[in-house]
C-alpha positions in Angstrom: 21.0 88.1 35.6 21.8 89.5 32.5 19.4 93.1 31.3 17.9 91.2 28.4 16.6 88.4 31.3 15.4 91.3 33.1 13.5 92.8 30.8 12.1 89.6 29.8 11.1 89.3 33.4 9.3 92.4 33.8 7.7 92.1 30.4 6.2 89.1 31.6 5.3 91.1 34.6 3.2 93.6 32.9 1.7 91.1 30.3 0.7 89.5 33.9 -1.4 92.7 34.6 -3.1 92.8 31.4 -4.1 89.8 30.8 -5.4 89.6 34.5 -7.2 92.8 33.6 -8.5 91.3 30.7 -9.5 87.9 32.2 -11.4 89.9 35.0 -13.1 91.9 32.8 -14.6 89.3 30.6 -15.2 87.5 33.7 -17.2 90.7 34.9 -19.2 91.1 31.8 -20.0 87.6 31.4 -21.5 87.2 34.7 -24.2 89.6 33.7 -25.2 93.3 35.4 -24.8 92.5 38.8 -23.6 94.8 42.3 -20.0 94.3 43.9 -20.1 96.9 47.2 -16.9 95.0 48.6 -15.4 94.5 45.5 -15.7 97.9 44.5 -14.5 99.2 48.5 -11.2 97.1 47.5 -10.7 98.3 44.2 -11.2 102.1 45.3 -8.8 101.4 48.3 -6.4 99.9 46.2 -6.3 102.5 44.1 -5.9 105.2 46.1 -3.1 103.6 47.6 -1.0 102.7 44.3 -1.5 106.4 43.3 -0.1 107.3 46.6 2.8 105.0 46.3 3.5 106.1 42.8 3.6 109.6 43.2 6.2 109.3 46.6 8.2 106.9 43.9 8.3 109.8 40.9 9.0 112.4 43.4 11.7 110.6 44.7 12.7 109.9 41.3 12.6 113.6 40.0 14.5 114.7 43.3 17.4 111.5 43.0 17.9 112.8 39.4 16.9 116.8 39.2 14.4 116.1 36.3 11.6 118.3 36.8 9.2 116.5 34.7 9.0 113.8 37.5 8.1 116.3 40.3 5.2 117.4 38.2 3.8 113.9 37.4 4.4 113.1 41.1 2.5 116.1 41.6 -0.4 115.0 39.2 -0.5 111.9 41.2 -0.8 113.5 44.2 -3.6 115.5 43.6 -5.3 111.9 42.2 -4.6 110.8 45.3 -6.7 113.2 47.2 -9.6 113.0 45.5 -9.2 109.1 45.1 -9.2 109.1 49.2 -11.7 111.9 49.2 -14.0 108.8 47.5 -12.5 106.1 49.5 -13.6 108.1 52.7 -17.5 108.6 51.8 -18.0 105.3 50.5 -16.7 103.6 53.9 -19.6 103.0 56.6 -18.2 105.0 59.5 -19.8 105.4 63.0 -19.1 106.9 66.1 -17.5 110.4 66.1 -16.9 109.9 62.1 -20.4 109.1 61.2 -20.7 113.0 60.2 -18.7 111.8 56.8 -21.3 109.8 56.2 -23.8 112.8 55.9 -20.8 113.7 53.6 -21.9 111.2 51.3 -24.6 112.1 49.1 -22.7 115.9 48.7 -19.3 114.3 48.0 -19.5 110.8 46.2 -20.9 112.2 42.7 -18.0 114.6 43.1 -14.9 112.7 43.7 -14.8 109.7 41.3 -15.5 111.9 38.2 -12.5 114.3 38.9 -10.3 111.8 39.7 -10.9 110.3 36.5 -9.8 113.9 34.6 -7.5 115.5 36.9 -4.6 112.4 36.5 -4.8 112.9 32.6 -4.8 116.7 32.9 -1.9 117.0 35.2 0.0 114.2 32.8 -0.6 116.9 29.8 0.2 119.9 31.8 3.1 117.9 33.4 4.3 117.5 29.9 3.7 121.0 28.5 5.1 122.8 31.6 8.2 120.9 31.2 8.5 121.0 28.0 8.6 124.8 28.1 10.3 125.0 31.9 8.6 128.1 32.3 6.5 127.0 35.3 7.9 126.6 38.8 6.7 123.5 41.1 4.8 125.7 43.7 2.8 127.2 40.6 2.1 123.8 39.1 0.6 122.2 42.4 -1.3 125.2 42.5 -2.4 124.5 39.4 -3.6 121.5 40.2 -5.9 122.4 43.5 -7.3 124.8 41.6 -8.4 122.3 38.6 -9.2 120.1 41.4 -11.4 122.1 43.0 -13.4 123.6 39.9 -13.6 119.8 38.4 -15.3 118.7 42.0 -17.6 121.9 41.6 -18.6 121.0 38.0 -19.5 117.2 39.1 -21.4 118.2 41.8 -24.1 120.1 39.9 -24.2 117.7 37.2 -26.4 114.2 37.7 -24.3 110.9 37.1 -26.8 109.3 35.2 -29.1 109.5 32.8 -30.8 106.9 30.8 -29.4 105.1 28.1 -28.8 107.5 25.0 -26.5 107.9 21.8 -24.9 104.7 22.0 -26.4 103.4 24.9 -24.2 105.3 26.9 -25.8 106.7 30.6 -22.7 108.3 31.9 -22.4 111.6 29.3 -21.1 113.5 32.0 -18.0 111.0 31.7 -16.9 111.5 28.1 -14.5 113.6 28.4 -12.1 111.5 30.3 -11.7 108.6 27.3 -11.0 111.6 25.0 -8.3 113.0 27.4 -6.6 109.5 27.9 -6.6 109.0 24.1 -4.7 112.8 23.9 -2.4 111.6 26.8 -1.8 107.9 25.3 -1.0 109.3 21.7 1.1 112.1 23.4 3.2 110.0 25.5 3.6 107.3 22.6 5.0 110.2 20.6 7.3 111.0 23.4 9.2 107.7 24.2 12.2 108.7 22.5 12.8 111.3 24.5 12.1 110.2 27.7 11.7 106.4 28.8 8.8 107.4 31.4 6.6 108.4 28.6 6.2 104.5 27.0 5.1 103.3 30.5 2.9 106.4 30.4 1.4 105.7 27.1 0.7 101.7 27.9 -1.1 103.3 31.7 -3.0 105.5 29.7 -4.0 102.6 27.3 -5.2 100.6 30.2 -7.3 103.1 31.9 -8.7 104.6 28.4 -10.4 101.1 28.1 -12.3 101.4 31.7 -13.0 104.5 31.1 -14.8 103.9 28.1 -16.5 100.9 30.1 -17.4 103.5 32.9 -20.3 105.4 30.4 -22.5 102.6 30.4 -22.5 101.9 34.3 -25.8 102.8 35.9 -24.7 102.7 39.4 -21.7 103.2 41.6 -20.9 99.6 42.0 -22.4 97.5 39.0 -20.7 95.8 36.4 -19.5 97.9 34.0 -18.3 100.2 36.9 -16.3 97.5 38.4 -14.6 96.9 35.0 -13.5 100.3 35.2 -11.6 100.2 38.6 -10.2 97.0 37.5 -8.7 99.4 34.7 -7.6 102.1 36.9 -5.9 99.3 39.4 -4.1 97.3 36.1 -3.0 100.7 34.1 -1.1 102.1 37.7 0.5 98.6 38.2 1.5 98.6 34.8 3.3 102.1 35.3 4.6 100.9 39.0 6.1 97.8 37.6 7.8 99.7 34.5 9.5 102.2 37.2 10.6 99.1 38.7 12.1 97.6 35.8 13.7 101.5 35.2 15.1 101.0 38.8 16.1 97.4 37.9 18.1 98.2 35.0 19.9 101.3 36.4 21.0 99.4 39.0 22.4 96.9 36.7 24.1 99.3 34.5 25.8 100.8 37.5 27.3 97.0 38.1 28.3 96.5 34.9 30.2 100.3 35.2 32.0 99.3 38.0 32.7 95.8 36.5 34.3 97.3 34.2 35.9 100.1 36.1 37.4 97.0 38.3 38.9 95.6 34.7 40.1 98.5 33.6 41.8 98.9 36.9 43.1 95.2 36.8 44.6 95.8 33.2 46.6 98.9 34.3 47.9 97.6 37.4 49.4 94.5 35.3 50.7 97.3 32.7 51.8 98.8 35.9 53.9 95.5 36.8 55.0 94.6 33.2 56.6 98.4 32.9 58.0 98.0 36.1 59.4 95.2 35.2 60.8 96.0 31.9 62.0 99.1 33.9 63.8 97.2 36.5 65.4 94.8 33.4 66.7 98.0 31.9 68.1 98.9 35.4 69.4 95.7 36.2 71.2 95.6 32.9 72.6 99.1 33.2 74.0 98.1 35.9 75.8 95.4 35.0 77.3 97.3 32.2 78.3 99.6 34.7 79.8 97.2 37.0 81.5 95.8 33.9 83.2 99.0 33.2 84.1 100.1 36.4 85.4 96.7 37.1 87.4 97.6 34.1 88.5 101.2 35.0 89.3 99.7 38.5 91.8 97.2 36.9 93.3 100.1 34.4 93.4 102.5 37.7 94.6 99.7 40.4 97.5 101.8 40.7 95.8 104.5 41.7 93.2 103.6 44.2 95.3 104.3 46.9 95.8 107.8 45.6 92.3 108.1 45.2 91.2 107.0 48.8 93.9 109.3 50.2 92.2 112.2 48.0 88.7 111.3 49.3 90.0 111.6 52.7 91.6 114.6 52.6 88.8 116.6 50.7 86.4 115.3 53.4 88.5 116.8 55.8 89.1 120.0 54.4 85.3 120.2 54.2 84.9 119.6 57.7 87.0 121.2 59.9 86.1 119.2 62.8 85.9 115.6 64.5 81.9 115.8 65.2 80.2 117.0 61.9 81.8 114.0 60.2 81.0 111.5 63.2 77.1 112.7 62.8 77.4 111.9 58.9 78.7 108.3 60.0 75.8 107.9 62.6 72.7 109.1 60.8 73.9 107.2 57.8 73.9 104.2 59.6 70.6 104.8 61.7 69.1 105.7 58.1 70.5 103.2 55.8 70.9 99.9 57.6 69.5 100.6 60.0 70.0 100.6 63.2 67.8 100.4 66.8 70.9 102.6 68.0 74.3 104.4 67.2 76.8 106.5 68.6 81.2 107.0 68.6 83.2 107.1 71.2 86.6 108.5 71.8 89.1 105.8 73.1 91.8 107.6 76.4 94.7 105.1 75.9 96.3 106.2 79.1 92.6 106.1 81.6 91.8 103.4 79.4 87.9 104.2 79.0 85.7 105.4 76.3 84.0 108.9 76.2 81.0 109.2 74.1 81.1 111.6 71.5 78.7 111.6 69.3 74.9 110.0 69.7 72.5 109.9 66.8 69.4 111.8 66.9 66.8 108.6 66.8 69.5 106.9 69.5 68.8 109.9 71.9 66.2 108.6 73.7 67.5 105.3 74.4 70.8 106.6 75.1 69.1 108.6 77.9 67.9 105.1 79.2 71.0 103.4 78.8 73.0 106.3 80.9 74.6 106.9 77.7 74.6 110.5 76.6 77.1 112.0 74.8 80.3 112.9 77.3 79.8 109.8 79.6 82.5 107.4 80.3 82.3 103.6 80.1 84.7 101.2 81.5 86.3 98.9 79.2 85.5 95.3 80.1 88.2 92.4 79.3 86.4 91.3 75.9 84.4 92.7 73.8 85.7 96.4 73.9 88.8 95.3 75.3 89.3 93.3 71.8 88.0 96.5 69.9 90.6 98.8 70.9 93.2 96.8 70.0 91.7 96.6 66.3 89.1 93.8 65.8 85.6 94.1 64.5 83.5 92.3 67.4 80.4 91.5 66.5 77.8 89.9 68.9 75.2 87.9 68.0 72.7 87.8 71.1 73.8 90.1 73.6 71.9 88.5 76.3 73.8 85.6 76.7 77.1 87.9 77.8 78.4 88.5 81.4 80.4 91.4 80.6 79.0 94.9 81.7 78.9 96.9 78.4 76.8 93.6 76.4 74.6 93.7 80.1 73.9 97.3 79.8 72.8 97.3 75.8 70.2 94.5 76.8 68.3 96.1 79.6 67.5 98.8 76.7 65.9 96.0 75.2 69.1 95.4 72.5 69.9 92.0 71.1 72.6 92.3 68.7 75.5 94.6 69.0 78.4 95.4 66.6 82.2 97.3 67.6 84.1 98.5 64.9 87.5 100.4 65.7 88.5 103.7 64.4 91.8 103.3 63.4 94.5 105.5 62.3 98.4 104.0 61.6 97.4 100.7 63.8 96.4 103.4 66.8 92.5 102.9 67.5 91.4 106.5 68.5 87.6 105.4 68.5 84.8 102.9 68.7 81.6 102.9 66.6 79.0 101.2 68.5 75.9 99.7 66.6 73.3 97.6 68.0 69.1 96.5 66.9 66.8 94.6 69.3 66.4 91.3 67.2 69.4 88.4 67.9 71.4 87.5 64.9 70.1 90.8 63.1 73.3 91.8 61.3 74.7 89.9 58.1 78.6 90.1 57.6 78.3 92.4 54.6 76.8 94.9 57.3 79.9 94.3 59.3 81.9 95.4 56.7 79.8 98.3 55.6 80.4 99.5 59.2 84.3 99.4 58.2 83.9 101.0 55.1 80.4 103.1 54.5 80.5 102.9 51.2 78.4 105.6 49.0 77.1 103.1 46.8 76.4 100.8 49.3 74.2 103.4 51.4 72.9 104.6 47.6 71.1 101.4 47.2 69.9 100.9 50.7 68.4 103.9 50.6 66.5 103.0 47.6 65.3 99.6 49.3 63.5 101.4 52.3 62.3 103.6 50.1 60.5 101.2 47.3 59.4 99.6 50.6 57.8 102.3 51.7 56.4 102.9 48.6 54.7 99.3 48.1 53.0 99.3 51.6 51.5 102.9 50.6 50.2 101.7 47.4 48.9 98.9 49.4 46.9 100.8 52.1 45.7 102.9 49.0 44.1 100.2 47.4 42.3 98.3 50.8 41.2 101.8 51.3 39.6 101.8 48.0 38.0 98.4 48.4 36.9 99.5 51.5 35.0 102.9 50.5 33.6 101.1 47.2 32.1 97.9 50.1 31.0 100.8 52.4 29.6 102.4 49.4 28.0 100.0 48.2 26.0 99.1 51.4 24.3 102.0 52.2 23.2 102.2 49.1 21.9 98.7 49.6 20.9 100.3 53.1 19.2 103.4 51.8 17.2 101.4 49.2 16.0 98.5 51.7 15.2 101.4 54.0 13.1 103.8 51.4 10.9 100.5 50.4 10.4 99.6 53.4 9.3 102.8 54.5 7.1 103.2 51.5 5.3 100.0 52.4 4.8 100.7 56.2 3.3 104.0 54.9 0.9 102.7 52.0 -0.2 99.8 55.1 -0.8 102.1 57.8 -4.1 103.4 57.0 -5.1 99.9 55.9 -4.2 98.3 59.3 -5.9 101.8 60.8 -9.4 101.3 59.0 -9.2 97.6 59.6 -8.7 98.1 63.2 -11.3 100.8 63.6 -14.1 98.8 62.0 -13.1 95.7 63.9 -13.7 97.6 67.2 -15.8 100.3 66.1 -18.6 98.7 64.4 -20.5 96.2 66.7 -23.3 95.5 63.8 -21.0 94.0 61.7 -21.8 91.0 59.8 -19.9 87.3 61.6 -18.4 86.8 57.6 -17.6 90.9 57.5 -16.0 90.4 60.8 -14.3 87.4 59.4 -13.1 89.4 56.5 -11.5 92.0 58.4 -9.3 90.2 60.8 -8.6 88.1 57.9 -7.1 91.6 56.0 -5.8 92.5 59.5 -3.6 89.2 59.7 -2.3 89.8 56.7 -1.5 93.1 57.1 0.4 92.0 60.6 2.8 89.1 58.1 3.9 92.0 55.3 4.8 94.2 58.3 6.7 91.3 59.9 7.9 90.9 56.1 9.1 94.3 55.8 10.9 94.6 59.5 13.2 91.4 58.1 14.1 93.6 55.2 15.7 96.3 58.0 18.3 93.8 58.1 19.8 95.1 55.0 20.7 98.2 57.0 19.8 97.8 60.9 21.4 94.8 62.7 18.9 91.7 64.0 18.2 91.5 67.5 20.5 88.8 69.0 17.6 87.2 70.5 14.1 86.6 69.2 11.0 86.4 71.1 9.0 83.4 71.0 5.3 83.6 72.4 2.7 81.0 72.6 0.9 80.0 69.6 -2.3 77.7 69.3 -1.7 75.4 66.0 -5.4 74.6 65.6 -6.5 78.7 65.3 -3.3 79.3 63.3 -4.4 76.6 61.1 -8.1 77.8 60.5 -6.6 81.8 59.7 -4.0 80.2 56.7 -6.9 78.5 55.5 -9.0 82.0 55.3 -5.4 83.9 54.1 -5.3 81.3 51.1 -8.8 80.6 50.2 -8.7 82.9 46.9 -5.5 80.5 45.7 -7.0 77.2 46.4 -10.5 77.5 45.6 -11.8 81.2 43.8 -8.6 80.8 41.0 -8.6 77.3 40.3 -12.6 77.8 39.9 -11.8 80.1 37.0 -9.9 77.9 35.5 -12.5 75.4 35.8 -10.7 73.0 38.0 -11.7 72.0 41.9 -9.4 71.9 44.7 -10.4 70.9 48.0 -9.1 71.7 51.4 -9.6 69.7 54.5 -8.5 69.9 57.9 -8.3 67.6 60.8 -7.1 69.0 63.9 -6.1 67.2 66.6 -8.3 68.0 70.0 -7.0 69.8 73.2 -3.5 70.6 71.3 -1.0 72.0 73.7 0.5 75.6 72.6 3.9 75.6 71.4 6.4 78.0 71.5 7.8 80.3 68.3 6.7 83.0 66.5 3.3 83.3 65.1 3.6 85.4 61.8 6.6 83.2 60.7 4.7 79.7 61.1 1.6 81.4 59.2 3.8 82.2 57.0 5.7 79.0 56.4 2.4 77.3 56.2 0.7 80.0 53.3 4.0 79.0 51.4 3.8 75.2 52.2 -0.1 75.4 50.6 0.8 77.8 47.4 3.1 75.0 46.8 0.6 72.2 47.0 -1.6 74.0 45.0 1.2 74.8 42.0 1.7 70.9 42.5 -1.9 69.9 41.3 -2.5 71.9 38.1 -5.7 69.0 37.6 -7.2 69.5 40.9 -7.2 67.4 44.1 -7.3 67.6 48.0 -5.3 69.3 50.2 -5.3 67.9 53.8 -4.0 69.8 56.9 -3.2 68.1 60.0 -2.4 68.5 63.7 -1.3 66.0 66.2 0.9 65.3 68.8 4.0 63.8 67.4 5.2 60.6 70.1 3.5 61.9 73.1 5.6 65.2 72.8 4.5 68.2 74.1 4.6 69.7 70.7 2.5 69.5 67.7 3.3 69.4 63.7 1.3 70.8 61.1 1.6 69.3 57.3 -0.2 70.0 54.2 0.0 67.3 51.6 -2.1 66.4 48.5 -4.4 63.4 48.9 -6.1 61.2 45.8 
């Protein structure tokens, strides 16, 4: 998905919000002045815990980037959030060792909402300023905020709520302050989008929450109308700012692709520049050379006379470098075990009259398995009847597989683990004073231009071999450098996957917690409650239970699944009867409002047998089965949900169709 597709999609996201806040409100004020106790318990809960979320998401925002001006709105939201749950807490019925918060009540519920409609729009403006001038540190700034906090709940308490209906009809006076400080913070932040893209999300919250506010001065009670239009305000102008950080988050993320898209071109384009001026390199090379090879081949025809003379010369200047037998024997060996090369490698002096071989000289990487072989320099080895036998008397012998000889030498090079073996004599006026001895572990291993190399070690020859293993080397390490790199960029990749997955899902399990906690402590703690309250409550509880289930799948994005899942016993009919409850506000209070009618109906087969699997996932299933029934009949119609055993089987199917 492209960023303009995106943006469209979150657009759409937060014209969803306002036009749901907008719907709800005229749906509100049409019905009339009416009371909404659980409407308004919802509302408050829900906002308290989208404050809470938002402010862990700017501070973990302002930490991921160092911008202080996101630690201080986090901070603002923070404090909103106190005094939000300070109101949540005394509007709740509590019993049992908490019913002392409810003699909290009449001390603390004048004096929490108010502030906690200032404080978020003075912290924004203070936010600002402070950064603005960076000359307040974040310690100082929270103080800050308690401190307002705490005078803004003293003011509140000693003034009344209401009054009756004055200039303008408005009974909340106390209240009109916090329009006029979301106007300041709306016009501020609009001001502000250039330089910072938090501030247009900012200005359109601050929009939102300036129309309930305004609402808010002509409630005349806690949970009437007009107060309800409010906290529908308050809810829609925080989702609006949650789902703009999300489209923020969105977009960096898809910025970051495209940079390493096009990192991963870029790359691609100079490896092939790489390989065409290699290339043109290794034409240029290839051609040199053949002009060179042309003219030596033409200063070798003009010279022929004098290539004896010149071999003679190089013979003699090597051996008036070297005064002895051995330093030029070690040149021979590590040449070969470098440039050909070779598994192993030593000379040996022929003794014409005890007609055995002494060796004289081992290579250094041939020291090991010479040990093996009983082969260390000064041992003797008999001369068997052919292979060395034919050396000495001048032949190159060269065996191709070892292992199929009789003859002791060949027998001894194999149980080294050898497989093909070379002899070429050391000759000097038709006497052979010497044997070189080459051999690798792989049969048919040496190609007759290495047998004659061995005759002649020539410089260029060894020249160019020496280049091969060492372009060889080169390509494998360019090779491992790049699945290295592929590798880091894949591991890189997923843990930031990981560490994403794993922060949401952490924020979620925190935000549901005291949800599930409240839930549970009213189910078990409040025996008055009404049969439909009761109803309500394990209703919320269920659900809570399927997003937790929801969030532990998205662990697998960073923490393996168990291999094996555990399936318990679940009763179809009950399950049925809770997705009804879960889904009733999508089949029947939303297509109301649209003024269409859907019905639901159930027929449930008797005495149903459990079946095995796991609960949350076949509620879920089921809630996604009906939302897709319901899509399906825009006009209305019936939806019918039924149980039965299926042939006799001990198991039963549920299905949800549409019926006419």
């Amino acid at each position: 998905m492209d960023s303009g597709a995106s943006t469209a999609n979150r657009s759409l996201s937060v014209a969803g919000v306002l036009i749901a806040f907008g719907i709800g409100s005229v749906f509100l004020l049409g019905a009339g002045r009416q009371n909404y106790p659980e409407l308004h318990t919802i509302l408050d809960t829900s906002i308290t815990l989208i404050t809470g979320l938002l402010a862990l998401l700017l501070w973990d925002m302002g930490a991921r980037i160092e911008q202080p001006l996101s630690k201080r709105l986090a901070i603002a939201f923070g404090a909103t959030f106190v005094l939000e749950f300070l109101h949540v807490l005394v509007i709740v019925e509590w019993s049992g060792s908490l019913a002392f918060v409810m003699q909290l009540r009449e001390f603390l519920r004048p004096a929490t909402w108010p502030p906690a409609a200032h404080i978020l729009a003075i912290g924004i403006l203070a936010a600002i300023w402070s950064a603005r001038r960076d000359r307040v540190g974040m310690p100082a700034f929270a103080l800050f905020m308690a401190v307002v906090a705490v005078l803004l709940i003293a003011i509140f308490q000693r003034l009344p709520p209401y009054r009756p209906p004055g200039l303008l009809d408005i009974t909340r006076p106390v209240l009109i302050v916090a329009p006029l400080l979301w106007a300041i913070t709306c016009v501020l932040c609009w001001r502000l989008r250039a330089t910072d893209r938090i501030f247009g999300p900012l200005a359109l919250m601050g929009a939102v929450v300036l129309l309930g506010h305004v609402a808010m001065l002509y409630s005349q009670a806690p949970h009437d109308t007009e107060a309800m239009v409010a906290h529908l305000g308050k809810v829609a102008g925080r989702l609006v700012l949650l789902l703009s950080m999300m489209r923020m988050a969105s977009s960096d993320m898809l910025e970051r692709m495209r940079a390493e898209a096009q990192l991963a071109r870029l790359n691609e384009e100079l490896e092939v520049r790489v390989e065409e001026r290699t290339a043109q390199l290794a034409a240029s090379n290839l051609a040199l050379e053949s002009e060179i090879l042309v003219r030596r081949h033409a200063e070798q025809k003009a010279q022929a006379q004098l290539a004896r003379l010149s071999l003679l010369h190089q013979i003699t200047r090597a051996i008036g470098e070297r005064q002895d037998l051995n330093s030029i024997f070690q040149v021979v060996v590590r040449s070969l075990e470098d440039q050909l090369p070779v598994d192993f490698g030593c000379l040996c002096f022929h003794d014409a009259v005890d007609h055995v071989l002494t060796v004289e000289c081992v290579g250094i990487k041939s020291g090991a398995l010479a040990m093996e072989l009983a082969m260390p320099e000064r041992s003797r080895i008999d001369i068997d009847e052919n292979g060395l036998s034919r050396c000495v008397m001048g032949q190159l012998v060269y065996e191709p597989d070892i292992t199929r000889s009789s003859f002791p030498f060949p027998v001894r090079l194999a149980r080294g683990g050898l497989r093909a073996m070379v002899l070429a004599p050391l000759q000097v006026e038709s006497r052979v004073f010497g044997v070189l001895v080459a051999a690798r572990k792989e049969r048919d291993s040496f190609s007759s231009g290495e047998c004659e190399f061995l005759r002649q070690l020539s410089e260029h020859v060894a020249l160019a071999a020496h280049q091969a293993q060492l372009h060889g080397a080169l390509q494998q390490a360019y090779e491992d450098l790049r699945q290295t790199q592929q590798a880091v960029m894949q591991q890189e990749r997923l843990r930031a996957l990981g560490q994403m997955a794993s922060g949401i899902a952490h924020d979620i399990n925190n935000a549901l917690s005291p949800v599930s906690l409240y839930t549970q402590s009213l189910l078990e703690r409040e025996p008055g409650l009404s049969a439909r309250t009761r109803d309500y409550l394990e209703t919320i509880q269920r659900a809570v239970e399927d997003v937790a289930h929801t969030v532990a799948r998205m662990r697998e994005f960073y923490r393996q699944r168990e291999p094996q899942l555990t399936l318990m016993p679940v009763h179809l009919n009950q399950l049925v009867q809770q997705v009804v409850d879960l889904t009733r506000a999508r089949w029947s209070d939303m297509p109301q409002l649209r003024g269409t009618v859907i019905a639901l109906r159930t027929e449930l087969a008797e005495q149903l047998p459990a079946i095995s699997g796991i609960e949350s996932e076949i509620r879920e299933a089921l809630i996604n089965l009906i939302f897709n029934a319901v899509d399906a009949v825009p006009g209305g119609g019936t939806l019918m949900l039924r149980t039965k055993l299926a042939g006799g089987a001990d198991r039963a199917r549920p299905g949800a169709g549409r019926g006419r």
